[in-house]
C-alpha positions as CSV (number, residue, x, y, z in Angstrom):
1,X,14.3,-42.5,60.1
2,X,18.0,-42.7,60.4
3,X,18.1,-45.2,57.7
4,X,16.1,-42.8,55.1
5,X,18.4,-39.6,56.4
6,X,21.5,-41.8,55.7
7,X,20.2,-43.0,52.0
8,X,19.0,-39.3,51.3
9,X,22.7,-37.9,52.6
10,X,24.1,-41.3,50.7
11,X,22.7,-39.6,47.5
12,X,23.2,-36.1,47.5
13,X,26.8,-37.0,48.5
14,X,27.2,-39.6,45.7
15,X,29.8,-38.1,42.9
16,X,27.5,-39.4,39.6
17,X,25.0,-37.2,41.2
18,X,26.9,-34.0,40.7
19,X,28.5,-35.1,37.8
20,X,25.4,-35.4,36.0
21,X,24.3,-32.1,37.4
22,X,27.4,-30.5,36.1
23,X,26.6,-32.3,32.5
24,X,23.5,-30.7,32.4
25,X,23.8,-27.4,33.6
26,X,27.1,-27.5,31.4
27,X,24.4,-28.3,28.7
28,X,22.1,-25.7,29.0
29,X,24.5,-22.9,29.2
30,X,26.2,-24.2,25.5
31,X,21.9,-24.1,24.7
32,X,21.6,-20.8,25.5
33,X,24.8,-19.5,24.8
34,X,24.6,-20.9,20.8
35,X,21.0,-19.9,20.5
36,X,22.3,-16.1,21.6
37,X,25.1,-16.2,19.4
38,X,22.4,-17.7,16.2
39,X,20.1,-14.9,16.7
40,X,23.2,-12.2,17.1
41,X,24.4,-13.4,13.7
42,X,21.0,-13.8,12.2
43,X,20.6,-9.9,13.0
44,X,23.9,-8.7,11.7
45,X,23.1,-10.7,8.8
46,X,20.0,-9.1,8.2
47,X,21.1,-5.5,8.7
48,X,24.4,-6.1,6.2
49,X,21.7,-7.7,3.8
50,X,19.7,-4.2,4.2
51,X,21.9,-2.0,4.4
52,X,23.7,-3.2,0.4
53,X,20.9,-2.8,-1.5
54,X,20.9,-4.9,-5.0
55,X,20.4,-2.1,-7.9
56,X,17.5,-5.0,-8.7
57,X,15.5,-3.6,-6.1
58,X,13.4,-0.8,-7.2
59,X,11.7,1.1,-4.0
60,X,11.8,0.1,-0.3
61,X,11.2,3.1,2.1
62,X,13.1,3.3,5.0
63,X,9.5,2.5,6.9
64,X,9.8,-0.9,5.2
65,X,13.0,-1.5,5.5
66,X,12.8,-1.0,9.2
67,X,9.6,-3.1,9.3
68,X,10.9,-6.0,7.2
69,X,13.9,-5.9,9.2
70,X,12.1,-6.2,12.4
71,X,10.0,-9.1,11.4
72,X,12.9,-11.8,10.0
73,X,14.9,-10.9,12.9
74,X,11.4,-11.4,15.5
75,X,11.0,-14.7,13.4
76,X,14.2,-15.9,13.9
77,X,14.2,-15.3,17.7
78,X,11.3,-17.0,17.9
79,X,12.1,-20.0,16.6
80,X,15.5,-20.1,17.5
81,X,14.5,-19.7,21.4
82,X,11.7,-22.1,21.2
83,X,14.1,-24.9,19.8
84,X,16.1,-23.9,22.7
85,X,13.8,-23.9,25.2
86,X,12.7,-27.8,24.1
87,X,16.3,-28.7,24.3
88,X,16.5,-27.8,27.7
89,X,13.1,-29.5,29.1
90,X,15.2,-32.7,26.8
91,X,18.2,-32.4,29.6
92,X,15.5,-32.1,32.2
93,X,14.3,-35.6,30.6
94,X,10.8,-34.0,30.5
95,X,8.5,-35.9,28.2
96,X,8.6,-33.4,25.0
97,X,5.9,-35.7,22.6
98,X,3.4,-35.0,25.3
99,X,3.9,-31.4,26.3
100,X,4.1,-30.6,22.0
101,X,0.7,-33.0,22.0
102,X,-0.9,-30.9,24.5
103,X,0.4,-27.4,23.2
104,X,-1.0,-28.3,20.0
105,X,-4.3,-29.1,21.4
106,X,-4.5,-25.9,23.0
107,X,-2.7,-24.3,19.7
108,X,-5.6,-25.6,17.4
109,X,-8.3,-24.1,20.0
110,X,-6.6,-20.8,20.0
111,X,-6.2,-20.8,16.1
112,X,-10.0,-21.3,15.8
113,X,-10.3,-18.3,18.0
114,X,-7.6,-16.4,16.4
115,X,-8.6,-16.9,12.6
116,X,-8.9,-13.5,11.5
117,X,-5.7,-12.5,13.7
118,X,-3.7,-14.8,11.5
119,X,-5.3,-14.0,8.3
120,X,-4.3,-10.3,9.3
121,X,-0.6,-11.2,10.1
122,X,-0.3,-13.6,6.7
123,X,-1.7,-10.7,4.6
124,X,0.6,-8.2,6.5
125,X,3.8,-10.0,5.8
126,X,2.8,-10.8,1.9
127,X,2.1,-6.9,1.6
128,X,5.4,-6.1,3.4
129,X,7.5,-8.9,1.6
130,X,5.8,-8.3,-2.1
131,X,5.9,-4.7,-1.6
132,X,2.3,-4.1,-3.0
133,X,2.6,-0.6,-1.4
134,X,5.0,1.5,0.7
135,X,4.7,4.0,3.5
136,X,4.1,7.5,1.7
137,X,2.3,5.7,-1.3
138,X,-1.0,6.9,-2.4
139,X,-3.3,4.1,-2.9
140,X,-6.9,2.7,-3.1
141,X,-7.6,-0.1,-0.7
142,X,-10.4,-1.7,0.1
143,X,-12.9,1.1,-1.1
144,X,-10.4,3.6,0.8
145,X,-8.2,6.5,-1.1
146,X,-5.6,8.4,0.6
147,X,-1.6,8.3,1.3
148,X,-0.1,5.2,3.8
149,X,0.4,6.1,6.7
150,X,1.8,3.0,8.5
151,X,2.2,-0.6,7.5
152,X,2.0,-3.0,10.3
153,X,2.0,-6.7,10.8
154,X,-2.1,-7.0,11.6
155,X,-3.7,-3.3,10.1
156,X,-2.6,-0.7,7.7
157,X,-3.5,2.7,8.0
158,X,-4.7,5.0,5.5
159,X,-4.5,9.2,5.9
160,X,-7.7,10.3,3.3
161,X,-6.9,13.6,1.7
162,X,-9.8,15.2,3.8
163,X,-7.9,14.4,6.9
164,X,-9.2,10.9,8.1
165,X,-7.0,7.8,9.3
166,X,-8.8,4.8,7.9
167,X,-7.6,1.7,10.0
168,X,-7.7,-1.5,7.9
169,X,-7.0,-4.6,8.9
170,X,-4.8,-6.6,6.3
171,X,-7.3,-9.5,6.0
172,X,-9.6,-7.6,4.4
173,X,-7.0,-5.6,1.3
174,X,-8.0,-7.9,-0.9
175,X,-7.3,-5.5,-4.1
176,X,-4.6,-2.4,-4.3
177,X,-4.2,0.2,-6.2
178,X,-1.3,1.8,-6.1
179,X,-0.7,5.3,-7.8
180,X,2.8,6.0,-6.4
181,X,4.7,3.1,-8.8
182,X,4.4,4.7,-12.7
183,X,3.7,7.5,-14.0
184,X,0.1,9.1,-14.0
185,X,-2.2,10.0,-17.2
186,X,-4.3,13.0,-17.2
187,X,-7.5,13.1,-19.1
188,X,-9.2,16.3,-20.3
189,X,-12.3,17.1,-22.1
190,X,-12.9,20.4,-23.7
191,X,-16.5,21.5,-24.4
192,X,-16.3,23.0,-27.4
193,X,-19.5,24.6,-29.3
194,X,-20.7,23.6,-33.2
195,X,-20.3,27.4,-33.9
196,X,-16.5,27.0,-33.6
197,X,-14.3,25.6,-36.5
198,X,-13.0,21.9,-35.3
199,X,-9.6,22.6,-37.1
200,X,-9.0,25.6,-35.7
201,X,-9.8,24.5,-32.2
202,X,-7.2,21.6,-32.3
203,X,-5.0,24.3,-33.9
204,X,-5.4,26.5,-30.9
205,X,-5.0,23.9,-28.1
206,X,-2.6,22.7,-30.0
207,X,-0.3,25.6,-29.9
208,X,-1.5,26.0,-25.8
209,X,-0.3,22.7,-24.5
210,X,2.8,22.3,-26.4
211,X,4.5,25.2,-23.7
212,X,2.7,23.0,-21.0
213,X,6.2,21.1,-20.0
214,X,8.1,23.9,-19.8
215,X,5.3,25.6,-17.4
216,X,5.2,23.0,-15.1
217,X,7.4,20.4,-13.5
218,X,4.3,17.5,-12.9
219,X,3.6,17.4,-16.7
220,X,6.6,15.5,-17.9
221,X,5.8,15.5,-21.6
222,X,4.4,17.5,-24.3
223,X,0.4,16.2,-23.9
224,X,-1.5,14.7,-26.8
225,X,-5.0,15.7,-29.0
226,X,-6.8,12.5,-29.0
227,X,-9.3,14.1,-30.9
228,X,-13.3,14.5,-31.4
229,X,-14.4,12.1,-28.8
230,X,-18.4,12.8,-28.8
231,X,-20.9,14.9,-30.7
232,X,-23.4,15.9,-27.9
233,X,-26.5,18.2,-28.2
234,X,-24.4,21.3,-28.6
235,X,-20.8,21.3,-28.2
236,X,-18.3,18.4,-29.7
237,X,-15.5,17.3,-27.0
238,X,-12.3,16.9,-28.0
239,X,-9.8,15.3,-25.2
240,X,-6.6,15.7,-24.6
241,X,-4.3,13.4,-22.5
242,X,-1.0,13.9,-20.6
243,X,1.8,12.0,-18.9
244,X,2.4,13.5,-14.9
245,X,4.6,12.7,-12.4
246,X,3.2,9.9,-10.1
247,X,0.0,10.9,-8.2
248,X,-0.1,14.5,-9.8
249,X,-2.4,12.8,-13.1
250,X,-5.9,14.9,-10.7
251,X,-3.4,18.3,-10.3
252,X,-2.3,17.6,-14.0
253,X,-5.9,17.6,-15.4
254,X,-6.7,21.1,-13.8
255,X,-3.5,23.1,-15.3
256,X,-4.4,21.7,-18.7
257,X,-8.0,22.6,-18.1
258,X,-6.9,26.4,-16.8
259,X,-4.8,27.1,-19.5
260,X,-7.1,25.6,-22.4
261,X,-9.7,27.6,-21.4
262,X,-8.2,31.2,-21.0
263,X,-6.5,30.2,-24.8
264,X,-9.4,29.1,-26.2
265,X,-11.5,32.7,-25.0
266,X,-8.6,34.5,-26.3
267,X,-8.4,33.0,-29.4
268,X,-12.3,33.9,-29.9
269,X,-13.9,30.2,-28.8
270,X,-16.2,30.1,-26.1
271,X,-17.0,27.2,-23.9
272,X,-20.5,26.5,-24.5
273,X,-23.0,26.5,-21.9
274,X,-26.4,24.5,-21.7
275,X,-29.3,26.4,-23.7
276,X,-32.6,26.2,-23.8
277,X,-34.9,27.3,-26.9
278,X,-38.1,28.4,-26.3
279,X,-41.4,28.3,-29.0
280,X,-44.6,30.0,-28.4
281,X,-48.0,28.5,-29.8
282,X,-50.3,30.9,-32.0
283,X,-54.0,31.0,-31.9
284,X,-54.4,29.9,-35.4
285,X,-51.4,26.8,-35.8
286,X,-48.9,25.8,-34.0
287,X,-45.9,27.7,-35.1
288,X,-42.9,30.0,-34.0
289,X,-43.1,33.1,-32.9
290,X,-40.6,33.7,-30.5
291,X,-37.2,31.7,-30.5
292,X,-35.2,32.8,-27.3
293,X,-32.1,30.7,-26.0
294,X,-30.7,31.7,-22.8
295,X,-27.6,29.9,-20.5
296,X,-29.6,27.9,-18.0
């Protein structure tokens, strides 16, 4: 016993011991001190990055900005402090090929288990880094409509104009459409009955939305008479189409169609209204004695 107290004492007492103690403590401070100072620099980066925008960058929300931010400088930590982390089991002389073999075995089970997670975080950063659509953006996703709410990493969620947050994860926006980017087109077509003269109907819509512009600030130019677009049973259509402000083409279509109408009743042109002709049968033929036509 006093032999194995004297060879334990012999060692703990031995100078390489706490030499190479002092190496490797000495070690894994400079680790963790250079993989702070990396991830401190990595984050001022970023934010100086951010903060000058490039005059080639044509819409990112504050939202996304923040969001983006947050995920390069979570990334960066990550794998910054998980290189760090295997440098220090290296000074511990801890076997790293075995510990990656068996983290990668247990990586591959929870990646089979986790499929649709990561398909929701791959298609969350490519909608965040390719800025298919922005907080405050009215889109159509995934059979949803309404304005973006919130952009995260897994689900994105959708506030419908009827009051409804849709919750969708990213996996499954597999198609966008984003009204927010251009400029919206409003399409209008006016009934107009056979009774009325065609020229003079263009004449007088004509003359009605060529003030338009000046009447209201979502209609950004003067709109445009396509012309006679069908003949139906008993009114011709003519449409008209205008240029609107971004998401307004909807609010656009209704001013034109207000405004067309109460010029076209005071200029003597009514909107025509379904009819419905009726014949009566005589005793001795088949013939008309009574033609009556009456709004449904």
């Amino acid at each position: 016993m006093e032999k194995e107290v004297n060879k334990l004492w012999d060692f703990f007492a031995a100078p390489e011991l706490w030499i190479s103690l002092g190496r490797g403590a000495l070690k894994i401070v400079i680790i963790i001190v250079l993989a702070s100072v990396v991830v401190k620099i990595t984050k001022n980066v970023v934010d100086r990055s951010f903060g000058k925008r490039h005059k080639a960058i044509v819409r990112i929300s504050e939202r996304r900005e923040a969001t983006m931010k947050k995920l390069i400088k979570n990334v960066v930590a990550y794998v910054v402090y998980f290189t760090a982390i295997l440098m220090v089991l290296q000074v511990f002389t801890i076997n790293i090929g075995a510990l990656l073999a068996g983290a990668g075995v247990a990586g591959l089970a929870i990646g089979f288990g986790a499929q649709n997670l990561v398909r929701d975080i791959i298609s969350g950063f490519f909608i965040i880094f390719e800025d298919q659509f922005s907080v405050g953006d009215y889109v159509n996703v995934s059979g949803v409509e309404g304005t973006v709410e919130e952009i995260g990493l897994r689900t994105t969620k959708v506030l419908s104009w009827t009051g409804e947050i849709n919750v969708i994860p990213n996996g499954n926006i597999t198609q966008v459409i984003n009204y927010s980017v251009h400029n919206g087109l409003a399409v209008v077509d006016i009934n107009v009955p056979y009774e009325a003269d065609v020229f003079k109907a263009e004449k007088v819509i004509e003359e009605i939305v060529a003030s338009l512009p000046d009447k209201y600030e979502e209609i950004i130019s003067v709109p445009s008479i396509i012309g006679v677009q069908t003949l139906e049973d008993s009114y011709f259509v003519i449409r008209v189409t205008a240029e609107t402000l971004p998401v307004y083409q909807w609010a656009g279509a209704r001013m034109i169609r207000k405004e067309v109408k109460q010029g076209l009743y005071n200029a003597g042109i009514d909107i025509p209204s379904p009819r419905v002709v009726l014949y009566s049968r005589e005793a001795d033929g088949v013939g008309m004695i009574n033609k009556h036509e009456r709004d449904r």
